[in-house]
C-alpha positions as CSV (number, residue, x, y, z in Angstrom):
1,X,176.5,-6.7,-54.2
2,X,174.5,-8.0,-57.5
3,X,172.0,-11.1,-56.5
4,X,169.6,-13.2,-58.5
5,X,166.9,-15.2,-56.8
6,X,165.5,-18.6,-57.2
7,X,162.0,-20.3,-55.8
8,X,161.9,-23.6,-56.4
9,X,157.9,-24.7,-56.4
10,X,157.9,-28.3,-54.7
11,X,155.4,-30.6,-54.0
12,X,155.1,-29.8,-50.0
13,X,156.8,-26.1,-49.7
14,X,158.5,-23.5,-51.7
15,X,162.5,-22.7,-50.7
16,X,164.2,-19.7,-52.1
17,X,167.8,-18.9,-51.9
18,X,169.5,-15.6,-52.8
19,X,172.7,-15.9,-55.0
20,X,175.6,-13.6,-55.3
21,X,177.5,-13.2,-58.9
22,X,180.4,-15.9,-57.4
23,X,177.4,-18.5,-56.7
24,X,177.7,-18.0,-53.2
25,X,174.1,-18.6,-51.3
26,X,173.6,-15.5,-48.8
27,X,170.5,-16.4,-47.8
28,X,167.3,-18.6,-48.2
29,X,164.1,-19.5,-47.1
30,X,161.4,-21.6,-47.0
31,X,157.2,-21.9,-46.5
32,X,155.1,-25.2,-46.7
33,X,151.6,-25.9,-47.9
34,X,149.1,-28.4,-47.4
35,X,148.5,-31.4,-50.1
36,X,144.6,-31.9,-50.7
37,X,143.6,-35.8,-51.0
38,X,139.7,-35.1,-51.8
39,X,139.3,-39.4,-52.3
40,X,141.4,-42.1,-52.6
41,X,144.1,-41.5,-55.6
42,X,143.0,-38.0,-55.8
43,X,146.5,-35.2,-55.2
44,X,146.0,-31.7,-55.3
45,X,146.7,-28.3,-53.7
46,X,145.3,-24.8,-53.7
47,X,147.5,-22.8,-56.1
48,X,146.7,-20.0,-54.2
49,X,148.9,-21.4,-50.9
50,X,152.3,-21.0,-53.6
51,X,151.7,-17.2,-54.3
52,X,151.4,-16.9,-50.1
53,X,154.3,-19.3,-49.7
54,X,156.2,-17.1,-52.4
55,X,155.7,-13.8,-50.9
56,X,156.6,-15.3,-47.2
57,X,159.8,-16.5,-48.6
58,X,160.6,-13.1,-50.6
59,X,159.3,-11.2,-47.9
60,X,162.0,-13.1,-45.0
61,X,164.5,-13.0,-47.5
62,X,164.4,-8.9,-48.1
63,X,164.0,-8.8,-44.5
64,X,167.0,-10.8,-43.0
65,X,169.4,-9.5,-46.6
66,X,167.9,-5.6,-46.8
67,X,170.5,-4.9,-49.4
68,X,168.6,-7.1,-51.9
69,X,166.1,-4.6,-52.3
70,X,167.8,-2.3,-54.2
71,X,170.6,-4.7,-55.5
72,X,168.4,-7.6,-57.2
73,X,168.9,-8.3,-60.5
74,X,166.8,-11.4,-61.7
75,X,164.3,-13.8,-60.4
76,X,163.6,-17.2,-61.1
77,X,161.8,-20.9,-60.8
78,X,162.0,-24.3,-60.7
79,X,158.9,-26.4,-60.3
80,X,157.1,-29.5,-59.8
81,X,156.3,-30.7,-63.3
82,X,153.3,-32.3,-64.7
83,X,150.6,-30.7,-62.2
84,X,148.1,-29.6,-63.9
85,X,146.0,-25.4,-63.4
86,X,143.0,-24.5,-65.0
87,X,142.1,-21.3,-65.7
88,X,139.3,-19.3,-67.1
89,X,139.2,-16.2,-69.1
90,X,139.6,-14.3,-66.5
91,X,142.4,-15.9,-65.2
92,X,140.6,-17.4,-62.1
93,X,142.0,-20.3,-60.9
94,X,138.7,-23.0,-61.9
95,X,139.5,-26.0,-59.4
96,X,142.4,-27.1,-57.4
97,X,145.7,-28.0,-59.3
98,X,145.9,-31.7,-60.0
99,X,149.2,-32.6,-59.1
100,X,151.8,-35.4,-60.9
101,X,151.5,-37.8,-57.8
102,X,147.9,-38.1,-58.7
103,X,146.7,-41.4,-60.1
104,X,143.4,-41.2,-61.2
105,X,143.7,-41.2,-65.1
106,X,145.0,-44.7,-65.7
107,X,141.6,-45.0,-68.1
108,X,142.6,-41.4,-69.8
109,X,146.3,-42.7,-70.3
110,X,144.8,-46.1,-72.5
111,X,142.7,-43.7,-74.4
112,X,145.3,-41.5,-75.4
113,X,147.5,-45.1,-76.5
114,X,144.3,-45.8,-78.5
115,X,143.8,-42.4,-79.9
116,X,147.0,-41.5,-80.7
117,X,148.9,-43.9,-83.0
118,X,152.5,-42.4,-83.3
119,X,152.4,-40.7,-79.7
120,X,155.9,-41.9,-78.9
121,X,157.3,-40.2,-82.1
122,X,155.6,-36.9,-80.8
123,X,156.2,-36.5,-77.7
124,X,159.5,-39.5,-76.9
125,X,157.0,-40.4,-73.6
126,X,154.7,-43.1,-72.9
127,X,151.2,-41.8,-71.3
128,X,151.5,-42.1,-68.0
129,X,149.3,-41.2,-65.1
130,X,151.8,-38.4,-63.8
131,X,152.0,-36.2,-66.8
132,X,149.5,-33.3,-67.8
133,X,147.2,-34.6,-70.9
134,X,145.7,-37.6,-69.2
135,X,144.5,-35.0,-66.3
136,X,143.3,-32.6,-69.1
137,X,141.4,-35.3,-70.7
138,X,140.4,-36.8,-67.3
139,X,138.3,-33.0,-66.6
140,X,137.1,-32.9,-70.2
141,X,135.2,-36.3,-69.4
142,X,134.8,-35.9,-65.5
143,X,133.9,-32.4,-65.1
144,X,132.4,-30.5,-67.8
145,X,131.0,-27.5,-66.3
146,X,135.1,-27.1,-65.3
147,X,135.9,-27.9,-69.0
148,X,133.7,-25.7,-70.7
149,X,135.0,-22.5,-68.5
150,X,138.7,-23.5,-69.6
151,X,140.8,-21.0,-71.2
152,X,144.5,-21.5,-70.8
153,X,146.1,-24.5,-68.8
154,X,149.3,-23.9,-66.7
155,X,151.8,-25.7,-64.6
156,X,152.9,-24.3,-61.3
157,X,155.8,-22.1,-61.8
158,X,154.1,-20.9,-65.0
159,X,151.1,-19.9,-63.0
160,X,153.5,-18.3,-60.2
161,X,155.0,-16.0,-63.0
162,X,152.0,-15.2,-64.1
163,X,150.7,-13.9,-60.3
164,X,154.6,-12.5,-60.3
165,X,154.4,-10.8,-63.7
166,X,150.6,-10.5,-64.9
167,X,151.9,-12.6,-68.7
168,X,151.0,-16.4,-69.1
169,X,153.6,-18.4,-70.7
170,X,155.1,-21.8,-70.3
171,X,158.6,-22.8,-71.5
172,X,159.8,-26.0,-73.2
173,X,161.0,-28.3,-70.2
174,X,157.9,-28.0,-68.6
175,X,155.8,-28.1,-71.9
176,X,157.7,-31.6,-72.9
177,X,156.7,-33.2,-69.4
178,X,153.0,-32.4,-70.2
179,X,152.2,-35.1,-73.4
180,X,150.7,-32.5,-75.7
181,X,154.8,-30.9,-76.8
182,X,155.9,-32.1,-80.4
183,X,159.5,-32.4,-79.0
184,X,161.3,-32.2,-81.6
185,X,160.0,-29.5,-83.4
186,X,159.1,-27.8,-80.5
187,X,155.5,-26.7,-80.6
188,X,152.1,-27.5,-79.4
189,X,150.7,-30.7,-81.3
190,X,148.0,-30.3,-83.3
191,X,147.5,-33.9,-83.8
192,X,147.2,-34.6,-80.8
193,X,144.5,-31.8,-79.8
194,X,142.4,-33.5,-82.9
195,X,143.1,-37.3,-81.6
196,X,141.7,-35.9,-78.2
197,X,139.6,-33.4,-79.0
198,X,141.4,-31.2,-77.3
199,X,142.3,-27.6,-78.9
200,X,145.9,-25.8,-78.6
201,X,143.8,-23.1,-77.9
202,X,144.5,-23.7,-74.1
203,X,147.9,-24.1,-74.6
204,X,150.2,-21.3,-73.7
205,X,152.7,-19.5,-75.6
206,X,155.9,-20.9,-75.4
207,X,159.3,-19.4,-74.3
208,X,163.2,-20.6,-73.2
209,X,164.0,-20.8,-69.6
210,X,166.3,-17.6,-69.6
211,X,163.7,-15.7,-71.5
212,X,162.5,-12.7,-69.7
213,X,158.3,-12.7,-69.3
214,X,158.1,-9.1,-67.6
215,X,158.7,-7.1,-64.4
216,X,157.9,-7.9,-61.2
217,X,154.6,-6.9,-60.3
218,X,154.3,-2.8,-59.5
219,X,152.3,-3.9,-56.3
220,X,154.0,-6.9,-54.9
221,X,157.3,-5.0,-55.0
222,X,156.1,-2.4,-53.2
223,X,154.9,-4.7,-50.8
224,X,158.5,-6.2,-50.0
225,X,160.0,-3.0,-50.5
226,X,162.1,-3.0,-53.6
227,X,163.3,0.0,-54.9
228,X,164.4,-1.6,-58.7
229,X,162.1,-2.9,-61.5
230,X,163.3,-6.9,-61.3
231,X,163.4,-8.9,-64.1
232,X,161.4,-12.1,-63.9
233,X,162.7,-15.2,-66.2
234,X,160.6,-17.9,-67.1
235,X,162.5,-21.2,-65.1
236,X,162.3,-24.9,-66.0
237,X,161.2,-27.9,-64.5
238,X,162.7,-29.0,-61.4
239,X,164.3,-32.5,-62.7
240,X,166.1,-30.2,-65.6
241,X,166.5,-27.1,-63.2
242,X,168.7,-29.9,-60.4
243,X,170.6,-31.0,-63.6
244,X,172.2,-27.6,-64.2
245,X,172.4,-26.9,-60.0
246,X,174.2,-30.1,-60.1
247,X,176.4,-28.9,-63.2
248,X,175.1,-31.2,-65.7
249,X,175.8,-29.2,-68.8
250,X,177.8,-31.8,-70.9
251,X,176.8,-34.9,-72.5
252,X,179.6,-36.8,-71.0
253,X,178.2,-36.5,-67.7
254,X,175.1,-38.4,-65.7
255,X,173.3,-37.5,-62.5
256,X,172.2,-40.6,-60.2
257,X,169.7,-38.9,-57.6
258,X,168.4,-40.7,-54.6
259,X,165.6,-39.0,-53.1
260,X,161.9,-40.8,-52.2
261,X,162.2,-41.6,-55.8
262,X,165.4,-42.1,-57.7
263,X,166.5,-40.7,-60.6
264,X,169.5,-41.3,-63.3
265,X,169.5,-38.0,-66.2
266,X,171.8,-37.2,-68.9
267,X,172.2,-34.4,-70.9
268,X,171.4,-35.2,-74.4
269,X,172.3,-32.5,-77.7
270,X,169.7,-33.5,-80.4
271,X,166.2,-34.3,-79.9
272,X,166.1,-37.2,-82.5
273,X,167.3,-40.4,-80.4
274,X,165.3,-43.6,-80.5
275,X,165.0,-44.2,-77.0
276,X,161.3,-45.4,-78.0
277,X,159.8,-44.8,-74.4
278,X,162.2,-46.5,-73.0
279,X,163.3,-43.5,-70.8
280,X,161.7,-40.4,-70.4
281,X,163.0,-37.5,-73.4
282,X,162.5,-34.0,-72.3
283,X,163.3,-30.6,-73.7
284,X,165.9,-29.5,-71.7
285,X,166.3,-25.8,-69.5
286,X,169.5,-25.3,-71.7
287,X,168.2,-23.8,-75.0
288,X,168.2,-26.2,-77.7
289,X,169.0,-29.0,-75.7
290,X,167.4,-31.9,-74.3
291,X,167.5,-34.6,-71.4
292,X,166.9,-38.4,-71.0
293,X,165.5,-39.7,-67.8
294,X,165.2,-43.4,-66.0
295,X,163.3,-43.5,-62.9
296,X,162.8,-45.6,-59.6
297,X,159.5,-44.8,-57.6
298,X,161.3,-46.6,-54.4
299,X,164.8,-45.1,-54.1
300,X,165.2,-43.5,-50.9
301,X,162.1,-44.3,-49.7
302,X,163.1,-48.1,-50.2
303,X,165.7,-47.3,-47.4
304,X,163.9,-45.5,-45.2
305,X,161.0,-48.5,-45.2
306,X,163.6,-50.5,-44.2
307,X,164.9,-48.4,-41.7
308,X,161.4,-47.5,-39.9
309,X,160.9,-51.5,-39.8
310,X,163.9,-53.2,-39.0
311,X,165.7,-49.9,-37.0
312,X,163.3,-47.6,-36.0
313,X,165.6,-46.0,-32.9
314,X,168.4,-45.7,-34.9
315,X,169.9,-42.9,-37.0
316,X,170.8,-43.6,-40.8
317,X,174.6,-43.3,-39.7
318,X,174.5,-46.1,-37.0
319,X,171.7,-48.6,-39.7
320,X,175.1,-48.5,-42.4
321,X,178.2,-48.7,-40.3
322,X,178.6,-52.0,-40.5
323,X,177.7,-52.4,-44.7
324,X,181.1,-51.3,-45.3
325,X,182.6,-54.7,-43.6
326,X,180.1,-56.7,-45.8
327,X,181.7,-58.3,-49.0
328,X,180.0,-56.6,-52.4
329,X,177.0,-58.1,-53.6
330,X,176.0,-58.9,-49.9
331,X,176.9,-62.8,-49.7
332,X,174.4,-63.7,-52.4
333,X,171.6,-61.6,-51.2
334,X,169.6,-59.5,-53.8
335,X,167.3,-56.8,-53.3
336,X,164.6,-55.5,-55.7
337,X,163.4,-52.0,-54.7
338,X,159.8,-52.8,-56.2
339,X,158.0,-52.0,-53.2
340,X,156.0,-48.8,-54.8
341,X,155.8,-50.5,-58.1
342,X,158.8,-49.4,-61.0
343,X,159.0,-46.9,-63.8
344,X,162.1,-47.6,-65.5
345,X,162.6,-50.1,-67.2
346,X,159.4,-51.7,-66.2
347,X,156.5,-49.0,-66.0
348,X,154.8,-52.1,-63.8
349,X,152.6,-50.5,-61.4
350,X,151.7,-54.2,-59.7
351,X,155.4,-55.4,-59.5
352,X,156.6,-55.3,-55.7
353,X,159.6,-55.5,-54.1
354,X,161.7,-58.8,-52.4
355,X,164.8,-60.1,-51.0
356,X,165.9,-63.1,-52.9
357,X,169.2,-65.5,-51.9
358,X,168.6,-65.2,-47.7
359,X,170.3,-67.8,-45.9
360,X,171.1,-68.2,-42.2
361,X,174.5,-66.7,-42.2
362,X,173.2,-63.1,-43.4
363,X,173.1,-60.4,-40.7
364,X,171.2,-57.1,-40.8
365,X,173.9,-55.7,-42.6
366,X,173.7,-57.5,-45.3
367,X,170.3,-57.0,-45.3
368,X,171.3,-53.1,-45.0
369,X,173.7,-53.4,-48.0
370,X,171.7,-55.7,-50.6
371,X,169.2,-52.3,-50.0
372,X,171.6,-50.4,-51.1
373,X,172.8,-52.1,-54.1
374,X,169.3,-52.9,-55.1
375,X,168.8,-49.1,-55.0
376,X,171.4,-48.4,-57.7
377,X,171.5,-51.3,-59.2
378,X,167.6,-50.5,-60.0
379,X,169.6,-46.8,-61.5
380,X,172.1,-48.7,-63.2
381,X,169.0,-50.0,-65.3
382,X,168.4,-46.8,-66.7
383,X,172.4,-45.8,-67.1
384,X,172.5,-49.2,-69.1
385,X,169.4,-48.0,-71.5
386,X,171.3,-44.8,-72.3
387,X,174.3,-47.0,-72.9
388,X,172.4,-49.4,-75.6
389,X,170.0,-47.0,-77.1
390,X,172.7,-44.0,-77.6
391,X,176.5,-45.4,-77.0
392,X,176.5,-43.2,-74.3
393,X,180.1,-43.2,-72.4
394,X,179.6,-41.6,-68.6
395,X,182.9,-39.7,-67.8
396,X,181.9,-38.6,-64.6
397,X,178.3,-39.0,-62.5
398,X,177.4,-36.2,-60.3
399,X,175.8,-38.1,-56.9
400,X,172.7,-36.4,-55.1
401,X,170.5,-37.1,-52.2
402,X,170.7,-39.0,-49.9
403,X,172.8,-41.6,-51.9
404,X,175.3,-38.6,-51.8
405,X,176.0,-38.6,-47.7
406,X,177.3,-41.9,-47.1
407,X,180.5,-42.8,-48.2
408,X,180.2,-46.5,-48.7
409,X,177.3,-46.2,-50.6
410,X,179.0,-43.4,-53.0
411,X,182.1,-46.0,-53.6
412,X,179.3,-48.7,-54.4
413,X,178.0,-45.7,-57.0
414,X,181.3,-45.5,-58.6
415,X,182.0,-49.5,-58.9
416,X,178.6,-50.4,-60.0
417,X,178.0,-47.9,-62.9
418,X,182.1,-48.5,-63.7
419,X,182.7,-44.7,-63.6
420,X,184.2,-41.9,-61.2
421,X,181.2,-40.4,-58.7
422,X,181.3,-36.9,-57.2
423,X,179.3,-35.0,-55.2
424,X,178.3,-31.2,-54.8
425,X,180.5,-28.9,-52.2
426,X,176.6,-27.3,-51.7
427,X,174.0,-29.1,-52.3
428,X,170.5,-26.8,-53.4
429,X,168.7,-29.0,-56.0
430,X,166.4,-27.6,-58.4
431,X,166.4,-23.9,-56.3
432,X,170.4,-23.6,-57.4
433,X,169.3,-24.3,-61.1
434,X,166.7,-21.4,-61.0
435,X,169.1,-19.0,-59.8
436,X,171.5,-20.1,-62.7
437,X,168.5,-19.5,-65.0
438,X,168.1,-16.0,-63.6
439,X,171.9,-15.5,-63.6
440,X,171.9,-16.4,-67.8
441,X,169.1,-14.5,-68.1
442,X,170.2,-11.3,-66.4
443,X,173.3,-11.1,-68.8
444,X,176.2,-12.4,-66.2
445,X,177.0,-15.3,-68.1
446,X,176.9,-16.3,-71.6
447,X,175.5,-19.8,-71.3
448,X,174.7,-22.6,-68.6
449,X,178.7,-23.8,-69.0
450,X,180.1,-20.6,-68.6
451,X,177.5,-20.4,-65.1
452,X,178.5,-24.0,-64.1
453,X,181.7,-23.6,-63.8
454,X,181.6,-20.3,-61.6
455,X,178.3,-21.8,-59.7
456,X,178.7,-25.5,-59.7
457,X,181.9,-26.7,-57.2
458,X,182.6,-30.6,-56.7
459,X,184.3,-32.6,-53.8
460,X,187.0,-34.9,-54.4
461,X,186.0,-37.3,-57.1
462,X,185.4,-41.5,-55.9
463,X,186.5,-43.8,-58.3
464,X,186.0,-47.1,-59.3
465,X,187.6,-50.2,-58.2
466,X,188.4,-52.6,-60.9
467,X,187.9,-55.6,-58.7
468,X,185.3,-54.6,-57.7
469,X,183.8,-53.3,-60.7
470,X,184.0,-56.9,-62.1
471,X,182.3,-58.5,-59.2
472,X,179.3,-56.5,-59.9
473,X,178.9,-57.2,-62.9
474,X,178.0,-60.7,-62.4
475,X,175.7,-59.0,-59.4
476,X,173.9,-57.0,-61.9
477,X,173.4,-60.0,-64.2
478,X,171.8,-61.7,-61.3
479,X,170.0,-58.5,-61.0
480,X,168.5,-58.1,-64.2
481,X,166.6,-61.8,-63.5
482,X,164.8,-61.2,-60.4
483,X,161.5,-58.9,-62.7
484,X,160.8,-61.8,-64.7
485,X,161.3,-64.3,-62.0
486,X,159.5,-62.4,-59.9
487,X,157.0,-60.5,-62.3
488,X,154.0,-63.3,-62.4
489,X,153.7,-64.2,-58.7
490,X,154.0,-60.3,-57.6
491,X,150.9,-59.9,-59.9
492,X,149.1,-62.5,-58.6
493,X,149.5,-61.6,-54.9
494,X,148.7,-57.8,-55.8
495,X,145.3,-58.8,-57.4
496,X,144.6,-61.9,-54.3
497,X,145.5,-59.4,-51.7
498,X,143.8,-56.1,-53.8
């Protein structure tokens, strides 16, 4: 039996899962690490703790599936994007990784505005405090005896193929999310190093997803007791990487995924649409390809706020029982899932959240509901930029997360962005798109489509009701008022109460 692996490098562990050549999952495994918070704002970890955490997971993995050893084929990565590693020329790591939930560089993120004039033509991003160049600029001005040791900067799985392999590389879904990639034209930007002061020098080499960077380490696999030389392939970011586990290979199809955050992605062909920062524009995992992103900071963590303060006792199953019996667009009652500011459309980081249209007759399901309606009616924002800015026609959305397990809320999915909604058979995220990067890579497919469709198996398919369908469309209208209704007074208690 043939098997590729993937690790998929999160934010609080590392999961791997072993792959046979039918995209079956014979085993996996999984290691935490700790999160640093050195001051207030402040997010980083030791990336030392994901080499251990690899090697525990490769190690349990060899030891529970023996036969990997000698029948391994490929290995690959997903990983947290935007974190930022510094090394120096000796490849020693020179502080702990700054990671992309780190908010610290809001000053760094005006500068580069200022600096750079046509940075949205460059790059397709706004700056933002999550993404790499505003934390490269924030050590340049913050800690110079750190800045002037700086050789090369990496991003997590980069720098785990590089403890993997002994090469440095970084490929071009990663590179995009960093604010220094000329997407279009695929290279490092020089203008932007010059704006900054900030030289390309540092920059890695660049590489596709599928691209081999070397062998696995002599050493480490004769630690865990291989017997073949493994071929190591470079991975992709893990928003990109849980597109392709998720089968999102065509540009007919969106993925709506509700984790702490939400997310809505489509795959996009060129790299020339004006989405004007609208939504996030990354090189994609797929070679030559790219992907458009909207995002909500409070997804599922707007239902699980809820949960801990009006249910605490209760499981998720017994909170949304009763939503199904409540009529759509909860009796008038909106929710606006504000309550850790918004990204898309409103990067508004002093917006909050609020339940407007409560009257005596609502119960706690229609509280429970308007949650979830708010939820995706807060992704629908996103589906409906991709809509204006590119004529964008959804044939089919692919449903992940926890918006994914409850069947009421997947039929709310399918009536409120007017399209069918599935969901995966098996459900591994961005780990299953590594191990379709190692499985392209490793020559067992021709391309990502050919691997989808041999990977990548759906349940039966929800679709919309046309009733329905039309009702929330006057919901979403309502919708679409409650920012700027809201947007002056939320301000104003933020700063009062800050």
């Amino acid at each position: 039996m043939s098997y590729v692996l993937g690790l998929d490098l999160g934010t609080s562990g590392l999961k791997g899962i072993l792959v046979n050549k039918n995209g079956k999952i014979v085993d996996e495994a999984s290691s935490e690490y700790p999160l640093l918070t050195p001051e207030r704002g402040h997010s980083e970890q030791d990336p030392a703790e994901w080499f251990r955490a690899a090697k525990e997971v490769m190690a349990a993995i060899f030891k529970s599936t023996p036969d990997a050893k000698d029948q391994l084929e490929g290995i690959s990565f997903s990983g947290q994007m935007h974190t930022l590693v510094l090394l120096d020329e000796k490849s020693e790591v020179l502080r702990p990784a700054i990671l992309w939930n780190d908010v610290r560089t809001t000053e760094q993120c005006v500068t580069i505005t200022d600096k750079v004039a046509n940075l949205i033509d460059i790059t397709k991003n706004k700056a933002l405090e999550g993404f790499t160049l505003p934390k490269l600029l924030w050590v340049k001005e913050n800690e110079p005896d750190v800045w002037s040791k700086v050789n090369m900067f990496l991003l997590p799985k980069d720098y785990l193929g590089y403890r993997l392999t002994g090469n440095k590389q970084m490929e071009y879904s990663d590179a995009a999310g960093t604010l220094f990639l000329d997407v279009e034209k695929r290279s490092w930007s020089e203008e932007i190093g010059q704006a900054l002061d900030i030289s390309t020098s540092i920059c890695p080499p660049l590489v596709n997803s599928n691209d081999e960077i070397g062998k696995l380490d002599t050493d480490l696999a004769k630690e865990l007791g291989l017997t073949v030389d493994v071929p190591v392939y470079s991975g992709g970011a893990d928003n990109p990487c849980a597109a392709v586990g998720a089968g999102i290979v065509r540009p007919d199809q969106g993925m709506a995924s509700i984790g702490t955050s939400g997310v809505f992605l489509s795959y996009e062909e060129t790299g020339d649409k004006a989405y004007n920062g609208h939504l996030h524009y990354f090189n994609h995992v797929v070679p030559n390809a790219y992907y458009t992103m909207g995002v909500t900071l409070a997804a599922g963590s707007s239902l699980n706020w809820f949960k801990k303060t009006f249910a605490p006792e209760e499981s998720f199953e017994d909170l949304l029982k009763g939503v199904k019996d409540v009529k759509p667009g909860s009796d008038g009652l909106l929710f606006a899932p504000y309550i850790s500011g918004e990204r898309t459309p409103h990067t508004d980081s002093n917006i909050r959240g609020t339940f407007l249209g409560m009257d005596i007759a609502h119960t706690r399901d229609h509280f429970a509901r308007a949650v979830l309606e708010g939820i995706t009616f807060s992704l629908k924002d996103s589906y409906e930029l991709m809509k204006k800015h590119s004529n964008k026609d959804f044939k089919q959305i692919v449903s992940v997360g926890g918006g994914a397990k409850n069947p009421d809320w997947l039929q709310m999915q399918a009536d409120i962005f007017n399209a069918p909604v599935v969901t995966l058979e098996t459900e591994q995220g961005p780990a299953m798109g590594a191990a379709m990067i190692a499985a392209v890579g490793t020559g067992w497919f021709s391309d990502f489509e050919a691997c989808s469709k041999e990977f990548v198996h759906y349940k039966s398919e929800v679709k919309p009701n046309s009733d329905t369908v039309a009702q929330y469309e006057k919901v979403y209208a309502n919708y679409k008022e409650v920012y700027p209704t809201i947007k002056d007074l939320s301000h104003k208690l933020v700063t009062d109460n800050g």
